[in-house]
C-alpha positions in Angstrom: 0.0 0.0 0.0 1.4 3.5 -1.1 1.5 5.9 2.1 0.9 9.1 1.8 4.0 11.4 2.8 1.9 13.9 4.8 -1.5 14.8 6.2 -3.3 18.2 6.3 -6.8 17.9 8.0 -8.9 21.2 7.0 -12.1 22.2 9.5 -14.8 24.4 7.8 -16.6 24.0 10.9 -21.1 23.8 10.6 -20.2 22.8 6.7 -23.7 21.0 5.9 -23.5 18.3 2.5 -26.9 19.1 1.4 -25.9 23.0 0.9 -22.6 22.1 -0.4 -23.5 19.9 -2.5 -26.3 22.2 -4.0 -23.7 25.0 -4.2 -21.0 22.8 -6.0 -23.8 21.6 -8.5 -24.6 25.6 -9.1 -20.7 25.6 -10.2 -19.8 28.5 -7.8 -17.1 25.8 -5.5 -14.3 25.4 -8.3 -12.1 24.1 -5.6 -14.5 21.5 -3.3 -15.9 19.9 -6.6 -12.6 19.3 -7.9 -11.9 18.1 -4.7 -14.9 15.9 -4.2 -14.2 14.8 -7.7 -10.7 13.9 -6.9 -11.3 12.0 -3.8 -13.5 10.1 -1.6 -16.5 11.6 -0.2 -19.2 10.7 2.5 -21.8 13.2 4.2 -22.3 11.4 7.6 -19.9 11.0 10.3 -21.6 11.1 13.5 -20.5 12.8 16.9 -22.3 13.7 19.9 -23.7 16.2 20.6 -23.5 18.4 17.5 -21.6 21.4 18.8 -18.0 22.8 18.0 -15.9 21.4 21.1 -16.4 18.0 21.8 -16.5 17.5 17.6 -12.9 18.8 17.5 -12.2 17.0 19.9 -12.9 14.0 18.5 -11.3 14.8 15.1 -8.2 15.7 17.2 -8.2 12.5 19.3 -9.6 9.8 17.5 -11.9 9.3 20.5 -15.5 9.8 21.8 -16.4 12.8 24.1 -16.7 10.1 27.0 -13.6 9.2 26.3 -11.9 12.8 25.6 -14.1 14.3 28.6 -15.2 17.0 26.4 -18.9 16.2 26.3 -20.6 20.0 25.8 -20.0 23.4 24.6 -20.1 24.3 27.8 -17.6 22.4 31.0 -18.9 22.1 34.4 -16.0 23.4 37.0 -16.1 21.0 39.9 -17.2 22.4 43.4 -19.6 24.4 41.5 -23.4 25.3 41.5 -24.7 23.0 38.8 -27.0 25.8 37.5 -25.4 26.4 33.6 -24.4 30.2 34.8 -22.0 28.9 36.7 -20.4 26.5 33.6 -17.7 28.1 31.9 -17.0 27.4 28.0 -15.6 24.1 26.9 -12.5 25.2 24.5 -8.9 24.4 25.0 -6.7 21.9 25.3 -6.8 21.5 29.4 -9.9 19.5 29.2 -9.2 17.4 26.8 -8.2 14.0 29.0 -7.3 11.7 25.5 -3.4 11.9 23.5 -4.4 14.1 20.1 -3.0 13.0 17.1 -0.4 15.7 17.1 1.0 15.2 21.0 1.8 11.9 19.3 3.2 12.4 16.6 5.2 15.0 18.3 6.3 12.2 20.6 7.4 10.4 17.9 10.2 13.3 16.3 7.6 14.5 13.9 6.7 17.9 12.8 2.7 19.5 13.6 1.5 22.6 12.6 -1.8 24.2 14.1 -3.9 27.1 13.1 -6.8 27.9 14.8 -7.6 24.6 15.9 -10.5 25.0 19.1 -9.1 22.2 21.2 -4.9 22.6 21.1 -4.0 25.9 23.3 -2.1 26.0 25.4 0.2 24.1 23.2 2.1 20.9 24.4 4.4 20.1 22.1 8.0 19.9 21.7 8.8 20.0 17.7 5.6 22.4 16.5 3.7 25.5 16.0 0.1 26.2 17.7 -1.3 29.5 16.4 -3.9 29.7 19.2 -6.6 27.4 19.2 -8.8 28.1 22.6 -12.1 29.5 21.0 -13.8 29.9 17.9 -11.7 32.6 16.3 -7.7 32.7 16.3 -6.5 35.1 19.3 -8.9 34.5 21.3 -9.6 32.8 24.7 -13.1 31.2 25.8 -12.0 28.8 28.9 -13.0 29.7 31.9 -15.0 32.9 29.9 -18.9 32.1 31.2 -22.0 32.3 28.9 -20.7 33.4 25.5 -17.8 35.5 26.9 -14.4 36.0 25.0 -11.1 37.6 25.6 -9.3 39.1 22.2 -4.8 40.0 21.2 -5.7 42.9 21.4 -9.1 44.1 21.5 -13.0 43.2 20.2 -14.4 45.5 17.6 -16.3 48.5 18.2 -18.7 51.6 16.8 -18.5 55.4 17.0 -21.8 56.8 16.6 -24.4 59.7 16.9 -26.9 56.5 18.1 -26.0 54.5 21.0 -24.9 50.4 20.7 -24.2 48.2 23.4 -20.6 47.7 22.1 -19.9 51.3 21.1 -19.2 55.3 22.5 -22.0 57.9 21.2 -20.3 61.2 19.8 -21.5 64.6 18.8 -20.2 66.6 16.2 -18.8 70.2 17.0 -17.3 73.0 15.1 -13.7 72.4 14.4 -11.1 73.9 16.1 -7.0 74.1 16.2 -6.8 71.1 13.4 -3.5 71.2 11.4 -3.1 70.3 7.7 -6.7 70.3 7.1 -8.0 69.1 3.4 -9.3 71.2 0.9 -13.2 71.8 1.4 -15.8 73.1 4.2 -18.0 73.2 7.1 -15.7 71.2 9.0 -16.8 69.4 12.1 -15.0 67.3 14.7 -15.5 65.1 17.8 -13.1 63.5 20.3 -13.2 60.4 21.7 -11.9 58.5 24.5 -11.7 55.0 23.3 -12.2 52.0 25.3 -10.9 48.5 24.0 -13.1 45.8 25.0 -12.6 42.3 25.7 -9.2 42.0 25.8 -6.6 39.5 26.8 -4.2 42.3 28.4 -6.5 45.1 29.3 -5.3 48.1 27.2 -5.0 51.6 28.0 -7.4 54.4 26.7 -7.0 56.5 23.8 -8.5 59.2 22.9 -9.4 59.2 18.7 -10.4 62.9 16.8 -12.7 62.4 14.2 -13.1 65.3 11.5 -15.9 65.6 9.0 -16.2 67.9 6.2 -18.0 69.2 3.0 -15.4 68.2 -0.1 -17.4 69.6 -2.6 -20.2 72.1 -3.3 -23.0 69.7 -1.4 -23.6 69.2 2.1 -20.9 66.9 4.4 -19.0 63.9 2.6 -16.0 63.0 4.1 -14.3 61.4 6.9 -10.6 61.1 8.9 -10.5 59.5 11.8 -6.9 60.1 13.9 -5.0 59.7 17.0 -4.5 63.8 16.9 -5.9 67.0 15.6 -3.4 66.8 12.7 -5.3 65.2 9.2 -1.4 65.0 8.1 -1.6 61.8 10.9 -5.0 60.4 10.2 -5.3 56.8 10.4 -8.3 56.8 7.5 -10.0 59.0 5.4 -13.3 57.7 4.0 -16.8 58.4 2.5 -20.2 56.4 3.5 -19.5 52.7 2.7 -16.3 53.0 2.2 -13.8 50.4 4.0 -10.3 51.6 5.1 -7.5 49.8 4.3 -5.4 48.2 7.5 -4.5 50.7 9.8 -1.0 49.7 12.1 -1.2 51.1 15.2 0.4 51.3 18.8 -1.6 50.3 22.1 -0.3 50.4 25.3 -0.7 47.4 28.1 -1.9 48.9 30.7 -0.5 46.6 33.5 3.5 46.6 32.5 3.6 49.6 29.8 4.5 47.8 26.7 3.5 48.9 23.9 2.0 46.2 21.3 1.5 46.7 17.3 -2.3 46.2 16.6 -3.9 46.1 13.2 -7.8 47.5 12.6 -10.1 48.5 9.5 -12.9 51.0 9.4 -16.3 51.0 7.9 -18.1 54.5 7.7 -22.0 53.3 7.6 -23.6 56.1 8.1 -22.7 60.5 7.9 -25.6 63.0 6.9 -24.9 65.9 5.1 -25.2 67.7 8.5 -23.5 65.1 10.2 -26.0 65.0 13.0 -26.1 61.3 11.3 -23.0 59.8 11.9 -21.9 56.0 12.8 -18.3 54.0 12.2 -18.0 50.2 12.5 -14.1 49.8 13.8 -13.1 46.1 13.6 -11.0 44.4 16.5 -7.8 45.5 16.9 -6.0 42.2 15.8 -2.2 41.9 17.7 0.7 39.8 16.8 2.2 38.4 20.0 0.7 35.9 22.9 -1.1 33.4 20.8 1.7 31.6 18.9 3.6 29.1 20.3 6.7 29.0 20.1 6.8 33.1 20.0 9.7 33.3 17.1 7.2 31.0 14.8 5.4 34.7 14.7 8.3 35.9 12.8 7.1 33.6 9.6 3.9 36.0 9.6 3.3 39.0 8.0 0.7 40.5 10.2 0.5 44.2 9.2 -1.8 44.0 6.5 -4.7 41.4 8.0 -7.5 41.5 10.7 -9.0 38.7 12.5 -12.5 39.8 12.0 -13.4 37.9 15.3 -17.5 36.2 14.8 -17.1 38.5 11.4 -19.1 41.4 13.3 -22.7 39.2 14.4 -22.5 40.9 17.7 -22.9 44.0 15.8 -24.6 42.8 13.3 -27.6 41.6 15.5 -27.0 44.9 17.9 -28.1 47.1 14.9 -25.0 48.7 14.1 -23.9 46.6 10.9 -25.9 45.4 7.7 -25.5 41.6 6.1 -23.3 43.1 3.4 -21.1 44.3 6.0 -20.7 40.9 7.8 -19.6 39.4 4.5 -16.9 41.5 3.9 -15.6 40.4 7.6 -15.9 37.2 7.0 -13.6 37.6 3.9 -10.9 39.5 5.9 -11.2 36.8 8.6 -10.4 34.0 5.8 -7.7 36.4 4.5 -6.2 36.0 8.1 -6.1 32.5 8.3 -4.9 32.0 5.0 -2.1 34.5 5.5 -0.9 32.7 8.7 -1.5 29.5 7.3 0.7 29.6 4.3 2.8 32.0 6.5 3.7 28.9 8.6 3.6 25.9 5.4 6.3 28.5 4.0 8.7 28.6 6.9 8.5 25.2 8.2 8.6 23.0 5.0 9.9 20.2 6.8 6.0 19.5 8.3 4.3 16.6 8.5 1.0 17.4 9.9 -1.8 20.2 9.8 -4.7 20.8 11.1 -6.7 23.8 10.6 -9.8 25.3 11.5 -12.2 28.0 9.9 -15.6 29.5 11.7 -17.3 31.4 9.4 -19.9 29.1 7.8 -20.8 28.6 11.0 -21.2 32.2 12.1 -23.2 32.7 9.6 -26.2 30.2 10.1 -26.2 30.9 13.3 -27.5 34.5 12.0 -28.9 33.7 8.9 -30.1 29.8 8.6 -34.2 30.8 9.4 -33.9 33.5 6.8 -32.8 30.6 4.1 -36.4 28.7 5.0 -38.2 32.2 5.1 -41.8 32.3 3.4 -40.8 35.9 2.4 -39.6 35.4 -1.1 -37.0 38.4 -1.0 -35.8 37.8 2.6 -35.3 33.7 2.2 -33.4 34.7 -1.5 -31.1 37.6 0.2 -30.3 34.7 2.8 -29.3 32.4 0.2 -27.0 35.0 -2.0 -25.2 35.7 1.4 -24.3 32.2 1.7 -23.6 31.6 -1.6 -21.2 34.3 -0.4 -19.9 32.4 2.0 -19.1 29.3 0.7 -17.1 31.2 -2.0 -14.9 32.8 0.3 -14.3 29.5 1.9 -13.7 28.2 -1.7 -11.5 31.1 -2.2 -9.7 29.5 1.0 -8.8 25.9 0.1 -8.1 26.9 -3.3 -5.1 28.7 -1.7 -4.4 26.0 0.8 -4.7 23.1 -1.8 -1.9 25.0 -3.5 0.5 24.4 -1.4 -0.2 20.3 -0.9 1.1 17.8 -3.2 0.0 14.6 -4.6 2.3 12.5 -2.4 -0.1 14.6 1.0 -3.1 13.2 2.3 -5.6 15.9 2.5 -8.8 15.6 4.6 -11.5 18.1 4.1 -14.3 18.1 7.3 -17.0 19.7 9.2 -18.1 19.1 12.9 -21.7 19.0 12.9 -24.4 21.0 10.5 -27.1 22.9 11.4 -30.7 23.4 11.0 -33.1 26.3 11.5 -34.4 27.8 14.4 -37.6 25.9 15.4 -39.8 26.2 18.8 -37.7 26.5 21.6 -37.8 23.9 24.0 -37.4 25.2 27.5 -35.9 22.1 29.7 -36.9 24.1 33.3 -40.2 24.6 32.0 -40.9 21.2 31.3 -39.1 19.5 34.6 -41.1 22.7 36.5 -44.1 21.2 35.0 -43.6 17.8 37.4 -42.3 19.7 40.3 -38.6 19.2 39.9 -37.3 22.7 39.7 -37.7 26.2 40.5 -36.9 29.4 38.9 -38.3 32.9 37.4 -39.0 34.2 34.2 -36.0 37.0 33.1 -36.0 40.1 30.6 -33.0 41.6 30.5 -31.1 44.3 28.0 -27.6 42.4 28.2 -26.8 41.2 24.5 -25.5 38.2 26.1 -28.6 37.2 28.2 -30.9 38.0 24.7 -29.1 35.5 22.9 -29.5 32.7 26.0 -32.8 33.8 26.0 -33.1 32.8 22.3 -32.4 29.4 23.5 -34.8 28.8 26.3 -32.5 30.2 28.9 -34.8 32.8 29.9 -34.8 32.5 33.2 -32.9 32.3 36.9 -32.9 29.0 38.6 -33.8 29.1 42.3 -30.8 26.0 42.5 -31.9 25.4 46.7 -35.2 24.3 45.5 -34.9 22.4 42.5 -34.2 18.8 42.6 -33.1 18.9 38.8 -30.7 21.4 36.9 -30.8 21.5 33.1 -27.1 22.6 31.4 -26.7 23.2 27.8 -26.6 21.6 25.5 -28.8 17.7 26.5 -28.0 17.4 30.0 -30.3 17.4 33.5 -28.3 16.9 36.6 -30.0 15.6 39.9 -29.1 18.4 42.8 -27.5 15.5 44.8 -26.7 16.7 48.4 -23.0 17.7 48.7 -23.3 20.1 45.5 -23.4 24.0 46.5 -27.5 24.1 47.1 -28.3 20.5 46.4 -31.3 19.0 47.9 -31.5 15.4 46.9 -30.5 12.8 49.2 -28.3 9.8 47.9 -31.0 7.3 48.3 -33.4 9.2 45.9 -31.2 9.6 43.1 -32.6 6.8 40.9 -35.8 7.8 41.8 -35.4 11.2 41.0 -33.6 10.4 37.6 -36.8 8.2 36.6 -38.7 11.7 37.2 -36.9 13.8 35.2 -36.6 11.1 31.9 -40.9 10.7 32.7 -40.8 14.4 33.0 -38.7 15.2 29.8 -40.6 12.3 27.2 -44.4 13.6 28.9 -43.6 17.4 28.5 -45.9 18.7 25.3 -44.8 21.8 23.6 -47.2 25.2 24.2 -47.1 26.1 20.6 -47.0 22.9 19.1 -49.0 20.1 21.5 -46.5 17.8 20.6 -43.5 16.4 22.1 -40.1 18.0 21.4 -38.1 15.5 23.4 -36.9 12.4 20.9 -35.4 9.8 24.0 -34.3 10.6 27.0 -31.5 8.4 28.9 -29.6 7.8 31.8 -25.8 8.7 31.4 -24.4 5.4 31.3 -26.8 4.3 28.5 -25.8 7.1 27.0 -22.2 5.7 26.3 -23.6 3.7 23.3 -23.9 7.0 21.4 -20.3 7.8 22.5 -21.0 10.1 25.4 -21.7 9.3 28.9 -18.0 10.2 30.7 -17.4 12.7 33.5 -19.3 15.9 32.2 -21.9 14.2 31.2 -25.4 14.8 33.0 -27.3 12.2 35.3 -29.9 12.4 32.2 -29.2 12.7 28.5 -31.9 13.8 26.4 -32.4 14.8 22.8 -34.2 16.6 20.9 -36.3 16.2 17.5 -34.4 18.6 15.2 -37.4 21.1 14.6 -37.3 21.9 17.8 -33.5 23.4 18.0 -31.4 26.6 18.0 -29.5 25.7 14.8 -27.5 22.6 16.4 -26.3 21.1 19.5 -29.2 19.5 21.1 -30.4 16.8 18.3 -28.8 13.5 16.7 -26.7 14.3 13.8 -29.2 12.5 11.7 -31.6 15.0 12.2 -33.1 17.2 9.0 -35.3 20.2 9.6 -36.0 22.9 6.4 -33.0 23.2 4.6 -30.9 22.3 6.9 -29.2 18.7 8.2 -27.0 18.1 11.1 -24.7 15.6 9.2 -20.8 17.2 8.2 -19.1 16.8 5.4 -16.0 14.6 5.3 -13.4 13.9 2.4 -10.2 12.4 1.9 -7.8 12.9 -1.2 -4.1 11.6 -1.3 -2.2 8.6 -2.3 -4.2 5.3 -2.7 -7.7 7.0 -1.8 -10.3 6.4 -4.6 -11.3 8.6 -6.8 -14.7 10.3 -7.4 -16.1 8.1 -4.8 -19.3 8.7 -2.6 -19.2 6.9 0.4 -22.6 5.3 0.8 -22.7 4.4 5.1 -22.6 7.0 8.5 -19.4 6.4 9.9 -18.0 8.2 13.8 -15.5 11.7 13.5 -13.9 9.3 15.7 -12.7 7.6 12.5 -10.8 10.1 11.0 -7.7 10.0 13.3 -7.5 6.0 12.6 -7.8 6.3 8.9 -5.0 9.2 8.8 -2.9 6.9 10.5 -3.4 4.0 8.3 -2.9 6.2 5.2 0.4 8.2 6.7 1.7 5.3 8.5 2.1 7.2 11.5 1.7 6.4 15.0 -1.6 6.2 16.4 -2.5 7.9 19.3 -3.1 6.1 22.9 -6.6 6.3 23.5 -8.1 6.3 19.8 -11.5 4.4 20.0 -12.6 4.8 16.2 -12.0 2.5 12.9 -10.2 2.6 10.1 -12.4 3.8 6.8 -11.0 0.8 4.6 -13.8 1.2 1.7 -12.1 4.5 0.8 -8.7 3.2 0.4 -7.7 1.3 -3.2 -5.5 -1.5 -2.2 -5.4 -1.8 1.6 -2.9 -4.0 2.8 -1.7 -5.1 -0.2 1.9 -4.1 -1.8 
């Protein structure tokens, strides 16, 4: 059997088959239909449940979350309240309790490289590079972060406005004053700004930003500089509405120790009247160069001065009101500009590799905002939906086309997605339901907090009275029983079964308000719950699933599950050295299969706790010389 020399594993992660598919037969994917065509290709390999962490994990491992320990988005801390406010996000390689492919291969002398890959920071090994890899989005972190939290190198993005956002600073225009250099034109107008950057990993200090506005020709207001002094000679940007700036270098100072780091950020201007009483500025995250590259000298093989990270490609802003669809599109392009930069950035410098892995978000951003619009009965919303992701796919096109330049024929390449998603259906409050049979208490919340809305999206709208509830729901498909011995827990040893049989009866009788029918599919106790792969540490007392029209896009049904134009399955090809060609893969297979079949293609070692099989059907002599 010929082995392949190396292997590059390539994560486009909420990448649904059905949409691909009908994209690549629209001929808009150039790069994953010659792909497809060249290679093996199958549309179901299963992982529970269908969220980003413990899917990585699995891809990374070669094992199942009860196995890997990572069995939610979200991790329950020990010696905490059970109640899923007090869980912390489930990213990051300190969770994950199984060897990853590339700890082993690194054990054995041989060369990984990792970009943006959720489960592998902090970084472990010896021989490689890790370019972050702790969230969703490179520099950022999300352990330890609760809800939907994050921490940014260097800082989240942000809006200057005559309106007020939740993640912006209002400003009002003034006659200017004491500017040098000014342009030619009239009716000038200014503001100053203290700036405040959010979110980040080393708290930064303040700046204050002049903006100047002005009439260019013989009409009303038109134009735009934005600066870090009175001096248009030293403007970062100068732009007119819907106009993008190009990347702007800047210094920011930490403000614990003084040093001063090199950030990169672009600029939108939205929105400026011809009075400028009008006025709003999308400024992107400021995206740094240092802290989330291990070893730090593998930084030095990256041009970072022209890129931005484009962190969840604006969606916080986007749903805030302060950015249009167009606008998030354009994000998600400089995002895959980013990764691609680093990416070849690191291929370049360290030619002598033998494994990548790499990870890209923004499909999955963007069903998370868009997916109901796809399936909308309003003709011109559900086809505006659908040119965006036509959009989006392209970029990611763009992306692998780029990548798949720099692999050979003698390199196994492995294209994949984690999970897919499916549109927003009837929410399925779990509290409501367990509430309904006397098992737990809480009270209905409203709240302003951009982060509670988008809980509340998913049936977490509300705060759990923990000292009177026998059973705690946590994301995504658990129920715990409030054993005595947990901070507020009620229920004595001896009733545990008893209770658990309450909350499964509870769960399976429960009837949905809007619907009359039942949203839960099965409902199990943990340890039968290891048949499906999960059932380990973090797993709940009770495992339950939903039927897939009753989700918030994915993470709470079986990955067979089809709603509208959406499916949970992922997509999954290989292409290399003895892999068949133009091949469709008829069967489901586990993510947990992946690592094995690399293995067996490369040669290489496999790692110690790898639970899945070896795909043999894709190979074309197996075994044989």
């Amino acid at each position: 059997m010929v082995l392949a020399k190396r292997v590059a594993l390539l994560g486009f992660d909420c990448a649904i088959p059905d949409r691909l598919e009908a994209l690549i037969g629209e001929g808009i994917l150039p790069n994953f239909a010659r792909f497809k065509k060249e290679g093996s290709y199958m549309a179901e390999g299963y992982n529970l449940p269908t969220v980003t962490p413990p899917s990585w994990a699995t891809i990374a491992t070669g094992a199942f979350p009860r196995t890997h320990g990572v069995e939610d988005y979200y991790y329950y801390v020990k010696g905490r309240s059970l109640d899923h406010k007090s869980t912390v996000q489930g990213f990051g390689s300190r969770i994950v309790q199984a060897e990853t492919i590339w700890d082993r291969w690194d054990r054995a002398g041989r060369k990984c490289l990792l970009v943006n890959y959720p489960m592998s920071w902090p970084a472990s090994m010896r021989n490689g590079v890790t370019l972050m890899g702790q969230g969703m989005s490179p520099a950022e972190l999300r352990f330890m972060e609760p809800g939907n939290a994050h921490r940014e190198y260097l800082a989240a993005e942000s809006v200057l406005s005559t309106e007020i956002f939740a993640q912006g600073q209002r400003i009002v225009f003034d006659k200017a004053r004491s500017w040098l250099n000014l342009p030619r034109g009239g009716d000038f107008v200014e503001f100053s700004a203290k700036v405040v950057f959010r979110e980040s990993v080393w708290p930064l200090e303040d700046q204050i930003w002049h903006g100047l506005a002005w009439a260019s020709g013989g009409g009303g207001i038109d134009r735009f500089a934005l600066g870090p002094s009175k001096d248009y000679a030293q403007a970062f940007l100068t732009l007119g509405v819907g106009e993008w700036s190009g990347p702007v270098e800047a210094s920011f100072t930490v403000r614990e120790d003084g040093r001063v780091e090199k950030g990169v950020f672009r600029a939108k201007l939205l929105e400026l009247s011809a009075d400028a009483d009008s006025f709003r500025l999308y400024v992107s995250g400021i995206s740094g160069r240092t802290g989330f590259i291990d070893p730090p000298e593998a930084a030095q093989a990256i041009d970072f001065s022209r890129v931005i990270t484009a962190n969840d490609i604006g969606l916080v802003s986007l749903l805030g009101g302060a950015i249009d669809p167009g606008t998030v599109i354009e994000l998600a392009r400089f995002h895959s500009e980013w990764l691609a930069n680093a990416a070849l950035g690191l291929l370049s410098a360290n030619p002598d590799w033998d494994l990548f892995y790499m990870h890209a978000h923004n499909i999955d951003w963007f069903y998370h905002a868009f997916l109901a619009d796809m399936d909308s009965q309003d003709t011109a919303v559900r086809e505006r939906a659908r040119d965006l992701e036509r959009e989006i796919y392209r970029i990611e096109d763009g992306l692998l086309g780029q990548l798949l330049s720099r692999f050979g024929p003698d390199d196994l390449v492995v294209i994949c997605s984690d999970h897919g998603a499916t549109p927003m259906g009837p929410i399925f409050n779990t509290a409501e339901a367990l509430k309904a049979k006397g098992l737990c208490s809480y009270e209905k919340r409203k709240s302003e907090n951009y982060w509670d809305i988008y809980e509340e999206s998913e049936g977490f709208d509300y705060v759990l009275d923990v000292s009177r509830s026998q059973a705690v729901p946590q994301k995504y498909m658990f129920v715990y029983v409030n054993l005595d011995g947990f901070p507020g827990g009620i229920v004595r040893p001896e009733d545990y079964e008893v209770t658990r049989d309450r909350i499964i009866d509870a769960l399976l009788d429960y009837r949905h308000p809007e619907t009359g029918e039942r949203p839960v599919l099965l409902a199990v106790r943990k340890e039968d719950a290891r048949v499906f792969g999960m059932g380990g540490v973090q797993s709940g007392d009770v495992v339950y699933v939903l039927k897939p029209e009753y989700m918030a896009e994915h993470g709470y049904g079986l990955p067979t599950g089809r709603h509208g134009c959406g499916s949970l399955r992922n997509i999954l090809l290989f292409r290399g050295p003895n892999i068949r060609r133009d091949y469709v893969y008829p069967r489901p297979r586990w993510l947990a299969d992946i690592v094995p079949t690399i293995c067996a293609a490369t040669g290489g070692p496999v790692p110690a706790d790898a639970e899945g099989a070896i795909i043999y059907q894709i190979f074309e002599d197996f075994g044989q010389d």
